[in-house]
C-alpha positions in Angstrom: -11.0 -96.7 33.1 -9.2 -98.2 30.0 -11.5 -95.8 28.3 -10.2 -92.7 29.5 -6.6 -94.0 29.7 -7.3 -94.9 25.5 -8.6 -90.8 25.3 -5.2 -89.6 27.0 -3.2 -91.7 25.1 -5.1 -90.1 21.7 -4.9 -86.6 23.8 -1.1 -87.0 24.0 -0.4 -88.2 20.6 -3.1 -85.6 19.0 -0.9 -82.9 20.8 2.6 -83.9 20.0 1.7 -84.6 15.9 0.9 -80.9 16.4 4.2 -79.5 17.9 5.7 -81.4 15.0 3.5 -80.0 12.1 4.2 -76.6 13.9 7.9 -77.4 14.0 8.0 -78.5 10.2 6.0 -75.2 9.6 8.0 -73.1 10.9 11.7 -74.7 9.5 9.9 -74.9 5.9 9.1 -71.0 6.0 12.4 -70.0 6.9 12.5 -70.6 10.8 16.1 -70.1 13.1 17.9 -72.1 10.0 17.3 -69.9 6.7 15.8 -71.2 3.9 16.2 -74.7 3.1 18.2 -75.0 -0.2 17.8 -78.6 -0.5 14.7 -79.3 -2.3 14.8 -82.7 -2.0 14.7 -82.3 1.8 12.0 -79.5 1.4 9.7 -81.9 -0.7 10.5 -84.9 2.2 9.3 -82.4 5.3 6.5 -80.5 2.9 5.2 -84.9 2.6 5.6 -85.5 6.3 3.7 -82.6 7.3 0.8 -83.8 5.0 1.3 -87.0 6.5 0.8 -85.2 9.9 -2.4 -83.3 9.2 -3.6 -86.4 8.0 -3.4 -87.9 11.2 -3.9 -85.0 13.1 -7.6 -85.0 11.7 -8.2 -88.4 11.8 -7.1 -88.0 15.6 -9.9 -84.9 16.3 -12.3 -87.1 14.6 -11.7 -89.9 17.3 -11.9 -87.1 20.0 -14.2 -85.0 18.7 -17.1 -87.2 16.8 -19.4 -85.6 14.5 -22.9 -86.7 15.8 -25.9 -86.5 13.7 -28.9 -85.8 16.2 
């Protein structure tokens, strides 16, 4: 049980890191808001969404291990 309750708590997290990457995505490339003039702010979301494919792929690795047969 606390096994599958650990895997939806990674299935959750996994998902919502990804609305967020898509989110940043889509406000760096030019989204509703227009270009971002601020490049300080640009260079803060272009680290976070690093940041969140980082953990995005450390998260499919937990769900998804790579077994060597």
């Amino acid at each position: 049980m606390n096994e599958n309750h650990n895997r939806a708590d990674i299935e959750a997290r996994y998902q919502m890191l990804r609305e967020e990457h898509r989110a940043l995505d889509d406000e760096i490339s030019g989204g509703a808001l227009g270009p971002i003039r601020d490049q300080l702010a640009l260079s803060r979301m272009k680290r976070r969404k690093l940041a969140l494919k980082d953990e995005i792929e450390r998260l499919y690795d937990l769900l998804h291990p790579d077994i060597i047969a």
